[in-house]
C-alpha positions as CSV (number, residue, x, y, z in Angstrom):
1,X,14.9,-41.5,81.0
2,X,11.1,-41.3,82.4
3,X,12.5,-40.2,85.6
4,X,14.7,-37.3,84.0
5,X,11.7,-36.2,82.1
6,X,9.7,-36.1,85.2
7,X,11.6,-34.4,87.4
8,X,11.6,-31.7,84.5
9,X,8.3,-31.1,84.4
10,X,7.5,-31.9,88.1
11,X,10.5,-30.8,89.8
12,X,12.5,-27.8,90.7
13,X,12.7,-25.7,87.7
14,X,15.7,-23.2,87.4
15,X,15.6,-20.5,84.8
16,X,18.5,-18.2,83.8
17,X,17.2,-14.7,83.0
18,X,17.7,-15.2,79.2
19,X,15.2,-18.5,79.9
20,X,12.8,-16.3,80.9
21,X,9.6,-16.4,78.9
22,X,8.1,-13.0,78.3
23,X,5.3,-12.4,76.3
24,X,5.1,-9.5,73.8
25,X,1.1,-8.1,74.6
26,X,-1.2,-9.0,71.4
27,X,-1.2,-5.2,70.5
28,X,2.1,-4.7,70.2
29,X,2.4,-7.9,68.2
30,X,-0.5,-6.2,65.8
31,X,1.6,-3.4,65.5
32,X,4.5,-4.8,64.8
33,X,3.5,-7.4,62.3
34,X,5.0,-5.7,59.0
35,X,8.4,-6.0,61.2
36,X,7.6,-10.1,61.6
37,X,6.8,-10.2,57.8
38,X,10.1,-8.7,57.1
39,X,11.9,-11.4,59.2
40,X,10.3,-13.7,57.3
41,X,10.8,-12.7,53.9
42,X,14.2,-12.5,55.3
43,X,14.6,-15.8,56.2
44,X,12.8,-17.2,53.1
45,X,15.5,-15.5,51.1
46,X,18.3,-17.6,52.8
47,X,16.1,-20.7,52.6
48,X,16.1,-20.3,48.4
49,X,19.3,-19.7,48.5
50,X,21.1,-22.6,46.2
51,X,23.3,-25.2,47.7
52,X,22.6,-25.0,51.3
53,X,22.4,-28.8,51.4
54,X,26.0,-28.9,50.1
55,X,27.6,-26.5,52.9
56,X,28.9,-29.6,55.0
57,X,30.7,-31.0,51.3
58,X,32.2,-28.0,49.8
59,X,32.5,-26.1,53.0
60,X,31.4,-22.7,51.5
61,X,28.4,-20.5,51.9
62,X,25.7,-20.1,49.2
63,X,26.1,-16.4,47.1
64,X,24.7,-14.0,49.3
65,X,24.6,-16.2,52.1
66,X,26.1,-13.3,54.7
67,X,24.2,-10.3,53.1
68,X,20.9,-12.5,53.7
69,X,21.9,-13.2,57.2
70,X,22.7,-9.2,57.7
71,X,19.3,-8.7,56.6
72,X,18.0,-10.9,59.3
73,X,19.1,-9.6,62.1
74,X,18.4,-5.9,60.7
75,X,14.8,-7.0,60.3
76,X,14.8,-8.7,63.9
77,X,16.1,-5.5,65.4
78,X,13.4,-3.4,63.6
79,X,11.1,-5.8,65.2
80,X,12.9,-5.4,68.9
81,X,12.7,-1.5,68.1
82,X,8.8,-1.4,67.4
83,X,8.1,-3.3,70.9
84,X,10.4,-1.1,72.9
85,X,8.7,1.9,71.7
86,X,4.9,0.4,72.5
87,X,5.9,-0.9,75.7
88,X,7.3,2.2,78.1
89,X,9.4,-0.4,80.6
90,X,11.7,-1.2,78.0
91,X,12.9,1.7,76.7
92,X,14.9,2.5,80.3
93,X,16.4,-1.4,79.9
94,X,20.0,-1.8,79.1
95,X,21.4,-4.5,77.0
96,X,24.0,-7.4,77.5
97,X,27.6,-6.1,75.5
98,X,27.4,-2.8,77.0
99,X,29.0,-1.0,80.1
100,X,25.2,-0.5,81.7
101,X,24.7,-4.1,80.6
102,X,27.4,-6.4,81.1
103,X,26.0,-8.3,83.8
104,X,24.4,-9.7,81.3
105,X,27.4,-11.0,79.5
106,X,28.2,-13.9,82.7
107,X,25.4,-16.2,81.9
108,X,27.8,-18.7,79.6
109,X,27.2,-20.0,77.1
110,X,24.4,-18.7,75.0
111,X,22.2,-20.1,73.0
112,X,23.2,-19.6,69.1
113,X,21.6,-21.2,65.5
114,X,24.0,-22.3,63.1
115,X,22.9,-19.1,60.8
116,X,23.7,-16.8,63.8
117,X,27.2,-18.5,64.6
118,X,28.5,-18.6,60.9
119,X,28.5,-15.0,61.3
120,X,29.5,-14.8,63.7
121,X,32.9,-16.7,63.2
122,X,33.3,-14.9,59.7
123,X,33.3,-11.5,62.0
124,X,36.0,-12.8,64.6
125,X,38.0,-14.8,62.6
126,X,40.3,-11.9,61.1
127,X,41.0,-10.7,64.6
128,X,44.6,-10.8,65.4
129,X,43.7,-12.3,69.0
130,X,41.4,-15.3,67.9
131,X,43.9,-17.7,68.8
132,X,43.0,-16.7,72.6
133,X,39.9,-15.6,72.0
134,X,39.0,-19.6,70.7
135,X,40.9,-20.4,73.4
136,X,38.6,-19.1,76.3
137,X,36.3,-20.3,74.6
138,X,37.0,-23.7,74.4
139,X,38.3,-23.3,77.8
140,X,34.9,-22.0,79.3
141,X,32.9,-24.8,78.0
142,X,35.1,-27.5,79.1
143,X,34.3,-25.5,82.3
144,X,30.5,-25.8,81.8
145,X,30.4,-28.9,81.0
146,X,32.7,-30.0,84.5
147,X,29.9,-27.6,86.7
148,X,26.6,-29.9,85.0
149,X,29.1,-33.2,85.0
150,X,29.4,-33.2,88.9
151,X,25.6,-32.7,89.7
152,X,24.3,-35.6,87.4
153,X,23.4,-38.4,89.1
154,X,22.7,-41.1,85.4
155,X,24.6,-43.9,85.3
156,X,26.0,-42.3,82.2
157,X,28.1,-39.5,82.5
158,X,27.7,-38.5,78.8
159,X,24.4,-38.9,79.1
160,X,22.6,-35.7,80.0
161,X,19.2,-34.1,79.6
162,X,18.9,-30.7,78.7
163,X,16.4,-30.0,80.9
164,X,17.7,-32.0,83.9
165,X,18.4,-30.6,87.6
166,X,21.9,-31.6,86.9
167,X,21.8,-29.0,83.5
168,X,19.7,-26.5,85.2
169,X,22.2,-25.8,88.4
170,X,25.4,-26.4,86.7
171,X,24.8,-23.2,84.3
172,X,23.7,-21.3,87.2
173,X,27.1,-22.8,89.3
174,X,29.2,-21.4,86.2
175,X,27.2,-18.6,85.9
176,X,28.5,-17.3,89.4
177,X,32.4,-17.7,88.3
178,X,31.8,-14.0,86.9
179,X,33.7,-15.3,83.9
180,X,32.5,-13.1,81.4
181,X,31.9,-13.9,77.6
182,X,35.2,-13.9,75.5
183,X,33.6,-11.7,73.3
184,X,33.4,-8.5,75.2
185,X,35.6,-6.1,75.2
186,X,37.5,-5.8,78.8
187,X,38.5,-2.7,78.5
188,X,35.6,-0.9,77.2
189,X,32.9,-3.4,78.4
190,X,31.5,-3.9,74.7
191,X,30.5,-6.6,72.7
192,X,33.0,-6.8,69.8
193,X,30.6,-8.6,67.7
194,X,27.9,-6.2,68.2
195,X,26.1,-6.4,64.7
196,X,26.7,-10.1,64.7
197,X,25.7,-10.8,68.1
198,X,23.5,-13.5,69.1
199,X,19.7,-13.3,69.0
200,X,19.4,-14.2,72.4
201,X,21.5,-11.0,73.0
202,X,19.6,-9.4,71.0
203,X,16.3,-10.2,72.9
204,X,17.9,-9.2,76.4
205,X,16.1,-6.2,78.2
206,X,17.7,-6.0,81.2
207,X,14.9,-3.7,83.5
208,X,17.5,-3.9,86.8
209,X,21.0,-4.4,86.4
210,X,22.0,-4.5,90.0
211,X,19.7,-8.0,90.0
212,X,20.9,-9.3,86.6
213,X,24.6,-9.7,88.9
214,X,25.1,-13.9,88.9
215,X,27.1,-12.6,92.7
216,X,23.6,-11.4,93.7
217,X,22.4,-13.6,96.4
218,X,18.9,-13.5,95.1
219,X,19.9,-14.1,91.2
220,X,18.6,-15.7,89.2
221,X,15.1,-16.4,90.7
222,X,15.0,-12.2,91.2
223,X,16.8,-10.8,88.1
224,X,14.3,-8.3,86.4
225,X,14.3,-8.6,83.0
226,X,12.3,-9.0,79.7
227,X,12.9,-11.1,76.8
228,X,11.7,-9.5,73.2
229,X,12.1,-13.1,71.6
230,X,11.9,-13.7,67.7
231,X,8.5,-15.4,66.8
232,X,7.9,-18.5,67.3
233,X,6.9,-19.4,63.6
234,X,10.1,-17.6,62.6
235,X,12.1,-19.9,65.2
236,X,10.6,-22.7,63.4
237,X,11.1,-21.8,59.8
238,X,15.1,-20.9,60.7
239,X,15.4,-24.2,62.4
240,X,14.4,-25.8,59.3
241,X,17.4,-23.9,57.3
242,X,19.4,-25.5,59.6
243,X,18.3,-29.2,58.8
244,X,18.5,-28.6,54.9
245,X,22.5,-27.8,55.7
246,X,23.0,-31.1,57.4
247,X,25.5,-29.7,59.8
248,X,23.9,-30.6,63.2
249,X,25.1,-27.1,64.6
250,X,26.4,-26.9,68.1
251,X,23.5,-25.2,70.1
252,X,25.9,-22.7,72.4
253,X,28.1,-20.1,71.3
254,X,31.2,-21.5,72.6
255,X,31.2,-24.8,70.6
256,X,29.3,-23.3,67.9
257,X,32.2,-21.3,67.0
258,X,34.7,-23.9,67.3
259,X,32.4,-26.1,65.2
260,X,33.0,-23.7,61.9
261,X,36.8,-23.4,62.9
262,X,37.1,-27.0,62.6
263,X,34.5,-26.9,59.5
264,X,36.7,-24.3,57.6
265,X,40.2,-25.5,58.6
266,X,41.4,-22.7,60.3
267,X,40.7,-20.3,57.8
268,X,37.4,-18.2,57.3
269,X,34.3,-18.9,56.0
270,X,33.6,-18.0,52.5
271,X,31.0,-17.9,50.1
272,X,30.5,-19.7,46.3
273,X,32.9,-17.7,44.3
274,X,34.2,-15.7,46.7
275,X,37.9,-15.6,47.3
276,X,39.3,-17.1,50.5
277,X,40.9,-14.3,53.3
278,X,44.4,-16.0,53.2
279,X,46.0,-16.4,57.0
280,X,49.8,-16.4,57.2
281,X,51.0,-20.2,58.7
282,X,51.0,-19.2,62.2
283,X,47.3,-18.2,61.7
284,X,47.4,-14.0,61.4
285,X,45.6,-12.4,59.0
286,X,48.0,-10.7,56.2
287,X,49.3,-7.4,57.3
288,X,47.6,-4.8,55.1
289,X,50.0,-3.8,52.5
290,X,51.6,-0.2,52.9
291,X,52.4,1.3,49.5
292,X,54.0,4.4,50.9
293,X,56.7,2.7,52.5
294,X,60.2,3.3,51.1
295,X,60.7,-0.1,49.8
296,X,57.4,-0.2,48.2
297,X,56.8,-1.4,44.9
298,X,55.8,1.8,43.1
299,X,58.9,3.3,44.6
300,X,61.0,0.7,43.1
301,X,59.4,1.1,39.6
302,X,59.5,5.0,39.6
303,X,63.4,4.8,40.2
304,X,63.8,1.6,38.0
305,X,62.3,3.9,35.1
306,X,64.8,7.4,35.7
């Protein structure tokens, strides 16, 4: 154990662009403090929120639990918004989740809070393809875990330290599969959960896209890019949120997403009085109902009446 922890702070040190750490100049941050208040006032709201404790029990969401969490990550991007504009480099970035920025969508998996992935999962759930999105998923972090597996070197295999050699290379080793994220779009090279998407997708200013390729022979040690992170108090306070729910969250996307499949049975998530979105047994959502069809019930009632 002392060994792994000096090797990480003595050793080689690996960092993935999204590990990057960027800081946001203290006159930007002046200027964009009403933005950092708002996050906070938005993440206080969640943390009153009644019943969070009782999540892992009753396997529903507070009230008001998904409109809080929309509110979030509207007030995180008003944030993002106020630093591009103050600092010129950025606004010429592109983003992970979009045709200019999908290079950025090969580092696997990302880093995800429980309140982020809940989302999330209530977003993809009703798709039609889940089943094979959860799939790749599932599939792609058995993968991960296989590329960190082969490069530790602890006498237990289950034993490894986030911030180990072993860790470290293995993500960049995966990385270079060009597997991209199961949540963008092959076709049209979008992120399909755009206004749920992670924070750390969120943050991703990618200045260079040619050196944000994981093919690149210089990547990642070269990949220019620029991280417009959430606060660090605000990182903090939403950490605690996820200790009051007692649900030990997965911390990457992959598993995370899994983690509230298994937590909600299949089905989606759902608030406190909210009724459940009912999946037919083979897992589809219900087929919308069409009420102009000829064998619709109003068509049956109007002839039943002549």
């Amino acid at each position: 154990m002392v060994l792994e922890v000096l090797k990480s702070m003595f050793g080689r040190r690996i960092r993935l662009p999204r590990d990057q750490m960027t800081r946001v100049p203290r006159a930007v941050r002046k200027v964009a403090e009403p933005q950092v208040a708002a996050i906070q006032a938005a993440i206080d709201t969640i943390a009153a929120l009644p019943g969070l404790a009782d999540v892992a029990t009753t396997k529903k969401l507070p009230k008001g639990f998904f409109a809080a969490v929309r509110v979030l990550t509207a007030a995180y991007d008003a944030y993002i918004a106020v630093v591009v504009k103050q600092m010129p480099a950025l606004q010429t970035s592109v983003r992970p989740g979009t045709p200019e920025g999908q290079n950025g969508c090969y580092e696997q998996p990302v880093g995800v809070t429980g309140v982020e992935g809940m989302a999330i999962y209530r977003e993809a759930r009703p798709w039609r393809d889940f089943a094979p999105v959860a799939q790749e998923l599932a599939r792609l972090g058995e993968q991960q875990f296989k590329d960190i597996q082969v490069l530790h070197t602890g006498k237990d295999p289950d034993k490894i330290g986030m911030t180990s050699v072993a860790v470290q290379q293995g993500r960049v080793d995966f990385a270079r599969r060009h597997e991209a994220c199961p949540l963008l779009d092959k076709t049209s090279l979008r992120c399909r959960v755009w206004e749920q998407r992670p924070f750390v997708c969120r943050m991703h200013h990618i200045l260079d896209p040619a050196s944000a390729d994981p093919t690149a022979p210089a990547w990642p040690g070269q990949a220019r890019v620029f991280n417009v992170r959430l606060p660090l108090r605000q990182q903090v306070a939403l950490m605690q949120i996820e200790k009051r729910m007692l649900l030990t969250p997965a911390p990457f996307l992959d598993a995370n997403i899994l983690q509230w499949l298994q937590l909600a049975e299949g089905h989606q998530l759902s608030e406190v009085g909210e009724a459940p979105l009912r999946f037919a047994p083979d897992g589809q959502p219900p087929a919308k109902a069409n009420r102009n069809r000829p064998g619709a019930k109003k068509f049956k009632d109007k002839k039943a009446r002549k």
